[in-house]
C-alpha positions in Angstrom: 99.5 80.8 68.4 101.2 80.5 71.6 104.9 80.7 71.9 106.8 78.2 74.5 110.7 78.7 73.6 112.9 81.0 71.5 116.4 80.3 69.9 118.0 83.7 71.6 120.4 82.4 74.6 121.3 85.0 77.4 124.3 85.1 79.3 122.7 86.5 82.7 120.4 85.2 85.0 117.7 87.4 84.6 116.7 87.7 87.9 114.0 90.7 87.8 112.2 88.7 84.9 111.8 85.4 87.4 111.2 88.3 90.7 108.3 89.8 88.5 106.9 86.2 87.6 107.2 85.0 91.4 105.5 88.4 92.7 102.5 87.7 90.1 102.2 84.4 90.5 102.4 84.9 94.9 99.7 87.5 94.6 97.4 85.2 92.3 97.9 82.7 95.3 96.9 85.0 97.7 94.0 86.3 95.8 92.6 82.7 94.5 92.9 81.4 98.3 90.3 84.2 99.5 86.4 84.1 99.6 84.8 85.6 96.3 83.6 88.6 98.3 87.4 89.4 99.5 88.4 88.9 95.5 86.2 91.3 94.4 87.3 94.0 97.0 91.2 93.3 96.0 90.5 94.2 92.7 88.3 97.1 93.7 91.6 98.2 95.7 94.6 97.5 94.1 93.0 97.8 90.8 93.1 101.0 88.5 89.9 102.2 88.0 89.7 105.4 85.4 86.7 107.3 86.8 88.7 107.3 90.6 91.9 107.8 88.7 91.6 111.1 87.2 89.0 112.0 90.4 86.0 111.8 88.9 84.8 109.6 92.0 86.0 107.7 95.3 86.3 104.5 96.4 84.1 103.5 99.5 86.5 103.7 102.4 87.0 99.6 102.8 88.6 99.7 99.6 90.6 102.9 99.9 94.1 100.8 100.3 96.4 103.2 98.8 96.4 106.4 97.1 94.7 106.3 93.7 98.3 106.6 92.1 99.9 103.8 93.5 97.0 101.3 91.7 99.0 102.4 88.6 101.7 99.9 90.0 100.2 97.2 92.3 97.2 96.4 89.1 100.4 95.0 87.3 101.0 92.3 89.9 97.0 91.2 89.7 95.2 89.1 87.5 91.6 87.9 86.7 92.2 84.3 86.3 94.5 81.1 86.0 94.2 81.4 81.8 94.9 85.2 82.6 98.4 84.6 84.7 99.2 81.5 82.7 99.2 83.8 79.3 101.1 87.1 80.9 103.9 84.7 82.6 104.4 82.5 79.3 105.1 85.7 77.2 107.2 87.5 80.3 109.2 84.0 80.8 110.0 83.4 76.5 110.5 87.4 75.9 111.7 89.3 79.8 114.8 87.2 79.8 116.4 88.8 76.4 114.9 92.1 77.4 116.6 92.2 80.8 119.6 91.0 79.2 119.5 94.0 76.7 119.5 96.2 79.4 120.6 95.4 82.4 118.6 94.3 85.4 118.1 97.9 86.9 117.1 100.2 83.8 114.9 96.8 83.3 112.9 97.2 86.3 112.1 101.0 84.6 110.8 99.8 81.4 108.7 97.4 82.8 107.2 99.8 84.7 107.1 102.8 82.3 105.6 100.5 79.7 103.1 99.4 82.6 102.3 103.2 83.2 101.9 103.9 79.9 99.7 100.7 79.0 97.6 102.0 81.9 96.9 105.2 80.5 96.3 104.4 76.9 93.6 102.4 78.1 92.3 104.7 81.1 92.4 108.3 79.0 90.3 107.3 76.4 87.6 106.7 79.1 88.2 108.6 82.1 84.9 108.1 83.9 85.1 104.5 83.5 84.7 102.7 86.9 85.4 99.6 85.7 89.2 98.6 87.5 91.7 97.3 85.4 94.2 94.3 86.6 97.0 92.6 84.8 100.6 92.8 83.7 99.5 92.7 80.3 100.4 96.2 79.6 103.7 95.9 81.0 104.6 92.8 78.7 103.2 94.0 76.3 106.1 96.7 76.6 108.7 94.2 75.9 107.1 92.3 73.5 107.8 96.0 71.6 110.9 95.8 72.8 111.5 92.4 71.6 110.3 93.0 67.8 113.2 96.2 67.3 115.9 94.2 69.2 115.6 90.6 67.7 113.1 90.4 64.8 114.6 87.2 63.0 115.0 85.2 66.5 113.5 81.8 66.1 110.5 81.8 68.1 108.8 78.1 68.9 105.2 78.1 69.2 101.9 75.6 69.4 99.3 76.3 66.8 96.3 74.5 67.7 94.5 73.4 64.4 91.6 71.9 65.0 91.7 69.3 68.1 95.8 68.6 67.0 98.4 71.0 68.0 101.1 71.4 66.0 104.5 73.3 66.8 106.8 75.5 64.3 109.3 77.7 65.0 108.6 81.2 63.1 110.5 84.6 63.1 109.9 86.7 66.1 108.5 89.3 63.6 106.4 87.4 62.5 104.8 86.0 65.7 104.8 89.2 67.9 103.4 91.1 64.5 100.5 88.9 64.4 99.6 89.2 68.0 100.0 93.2 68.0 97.5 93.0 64.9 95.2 90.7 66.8 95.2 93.4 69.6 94.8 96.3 67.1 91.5 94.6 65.5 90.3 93.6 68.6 90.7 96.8 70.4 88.5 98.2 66.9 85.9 95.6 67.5 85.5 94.9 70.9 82.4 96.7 72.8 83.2 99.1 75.5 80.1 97.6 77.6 81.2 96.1 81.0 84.5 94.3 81.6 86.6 92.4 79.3 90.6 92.3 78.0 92.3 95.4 77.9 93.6 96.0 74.2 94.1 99.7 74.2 96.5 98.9 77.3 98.1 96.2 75.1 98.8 98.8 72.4 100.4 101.3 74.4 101.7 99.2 76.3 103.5 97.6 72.8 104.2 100.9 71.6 105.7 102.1 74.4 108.0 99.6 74.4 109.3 100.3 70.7 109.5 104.0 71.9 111.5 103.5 74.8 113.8 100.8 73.6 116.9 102.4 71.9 116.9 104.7 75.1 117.2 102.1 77.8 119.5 99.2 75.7 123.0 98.7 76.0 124.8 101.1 73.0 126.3 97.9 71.5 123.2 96.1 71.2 121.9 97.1 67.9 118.2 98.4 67.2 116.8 96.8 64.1 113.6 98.5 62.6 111.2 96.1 60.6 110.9 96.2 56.8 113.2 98.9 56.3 115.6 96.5 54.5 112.9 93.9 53.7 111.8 94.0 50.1 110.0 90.4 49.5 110.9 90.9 45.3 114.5 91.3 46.1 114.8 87.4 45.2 112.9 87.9 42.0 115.1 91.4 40.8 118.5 89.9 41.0 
């Protein structure tokens, strides 16, 4: 399923949620516009790869841009393809805006990037050695799609299914939606081979469950947490 809309209005202009958009989709410009060669060593550079990381090796000294540390930060603003950019900005531009809102536009800019650190290293520690680089804000929004599910469960949340060649579009609880996509990325993270590159799940995870851990710290105190299933009994209609 992929979500379009939500039924949760804001009363700011989130203006970090549209920054981080602009800054991801600039940077996918500049990288698209280069020769393949120059794509492959932007990746290479800005990327975080595991194995250089924790110092297991070192980049060549063409694609030593910046300090190992700061790839934590400028992999967030990279991405591998158009279907790549065109899923991270759709979830940041339904979800960021509510999140930010939440929050406030500073302590946002924090939790996007604390969920992005942690998304990086819940996929990196598992595999240190790895020298395979990692790109993407995934991780990041990933973070406030946690954030999302504690803070507005029951928001209406429109999305496209596509069943066979006709699309069809429902709205469905927030829950509901961001639950089946975290259990999507929980199976596939089970299933998926560690051989060569491919989607990060384990950064989508942590990422997600970062988010959830970091939310009732960072919100505003009078914008209530709500915890999923904890008043939800589904034979409550059938006791009364």
């Amino acid at each position: 399923m992929f979500p379009i809309h939500d039924e949760n209005p804001v009363r700011i202009i989130p203006y970090v949620t549209y920054t981080f958009m602009a800054i991801c989709i600039g940077v996918f410009l500049w990288q698209v516009t280069r020769t393949q060669g120059d794509q492959n060593v932007i990746v290479y550079a800005l990327g975080v790869t595991p194995a250089v990381l924790f110092g297991h090796m070192e980049l060549q000294p063409g694609l030593a841009w910046v300090p190992s540390s700061v790839t934590v930060f400028t992999s967030m603003f990279l991405h591998g393809g158009w279907m790549h950019l065109i899923g991270n900005m759709l979830y940041l531009w339904v979800f960021g805006n509510n999140i930010e809102a939440a929050m406030g536009h500073i302590r946002f800019i924090v939790f996007y990037f604390l969920c992005g650190i942690a998304a990086v290293f819940a996929q990196a520690l598992p595999e240190t050695t790895s020298q395979i680089p990692m790109i993407g804000a995934s991780g990041a929004i990933s973070g406030v799609l946690g954030a999302y599910i504690l803070l507005y469960p029951m928001a209406r949340v429109t999305v496209i299914i596509p069943i066979f060649i006709i699309l069809h579009r429902v709205k469905i609880p927030a829950l509901v939606v961001l639950g089946v996509w975290f259990g999507m990325q929980l199976f596939s993270s089970i299933t998926a081979s560690s051989e060569g590159g491919g989607v990060a799940f384990g950064a989508h995870i942590g990422g997600f469950i970062a988010g959830m851990l970091f939310i009732p710290f960072f919100k505003y105190a009078k914008v209530p947490l709500h915890i999923p299933f904890v008043h939800f009994n589904p034979l409550e209609r059938f006791m009364k």
